[in-house]
C-alpha positions as CSV (number, residue, x, y, z in Angstrom):
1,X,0.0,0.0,0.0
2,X,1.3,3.6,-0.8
3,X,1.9,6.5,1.5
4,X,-0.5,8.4,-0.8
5,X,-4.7,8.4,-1.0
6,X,-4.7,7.7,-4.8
7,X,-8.6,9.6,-4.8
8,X,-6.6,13.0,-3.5
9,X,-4.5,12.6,-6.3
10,X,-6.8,12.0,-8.8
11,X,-8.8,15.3,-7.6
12,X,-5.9,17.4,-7.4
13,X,-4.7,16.4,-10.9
14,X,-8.3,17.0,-11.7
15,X,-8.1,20.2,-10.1
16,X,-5.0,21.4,-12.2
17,X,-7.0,20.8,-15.6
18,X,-7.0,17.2,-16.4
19,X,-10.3,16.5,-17.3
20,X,-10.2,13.1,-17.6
21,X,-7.4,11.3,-15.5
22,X,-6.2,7.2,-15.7
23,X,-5.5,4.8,-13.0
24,X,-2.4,4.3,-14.3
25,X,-1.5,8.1,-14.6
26,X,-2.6,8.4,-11.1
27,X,-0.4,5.4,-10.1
28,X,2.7,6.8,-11.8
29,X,2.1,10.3,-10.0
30,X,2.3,8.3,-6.9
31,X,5.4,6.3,-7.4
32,X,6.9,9.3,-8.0
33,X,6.0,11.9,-4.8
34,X,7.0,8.5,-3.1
35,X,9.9,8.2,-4.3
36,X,10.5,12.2,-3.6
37,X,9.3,12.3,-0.4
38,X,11.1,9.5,1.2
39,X,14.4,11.5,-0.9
40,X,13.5,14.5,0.7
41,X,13.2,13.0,4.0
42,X,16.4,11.7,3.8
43,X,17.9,14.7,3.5
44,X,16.0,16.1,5.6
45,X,17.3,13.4,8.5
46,X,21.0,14.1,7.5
47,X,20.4,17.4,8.0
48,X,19.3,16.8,11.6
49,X,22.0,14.6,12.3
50,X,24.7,16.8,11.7
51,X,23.1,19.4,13.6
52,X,23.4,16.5,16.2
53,X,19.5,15.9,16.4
54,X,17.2,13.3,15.9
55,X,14.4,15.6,15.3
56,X,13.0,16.5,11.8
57,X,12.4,20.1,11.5
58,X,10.7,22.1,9.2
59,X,13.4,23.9,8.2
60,X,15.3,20.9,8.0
61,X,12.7,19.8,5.4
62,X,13.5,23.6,3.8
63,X,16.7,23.2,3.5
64,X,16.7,19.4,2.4
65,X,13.9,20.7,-0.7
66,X,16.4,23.4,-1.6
67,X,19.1,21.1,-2.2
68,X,17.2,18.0,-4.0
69,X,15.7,20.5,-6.2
């Protein structure tokens, strides 16, 4: 099971102008903010760590999207 609701998705890429949306569209979309997100996060966790935390901040998460991106 993925981390994501595929029914949000499908209603946001709605929402952006895709009238009529696949299963397998909405699939791909959601292998890929997956696979992002748990990028992301790692960074986001290195980040902590060498700031000598365990925590995951928000600005960790800042500073992790600035980089990946």
């Amino acid at each position: 099971m993925g981390a994501f609701a595929w029914s949000p998705l499908r209603a946001l890429m709605k929402k952006a102008g895709a009238e009529i949306v696949s299963r397998a569209a909405v699939d791909k979309l959601m292998d890929y903010l997956e696979e992002y997100a748990k990028d992301l996060t790692t960074c986001g966790l290195d980040i902590a760590k060498h700031s000598g935390r365990k925590k995951v901040t928000a600005d960790d998460m800042k500073i992790a999207i600035d980089l990946v991106d």
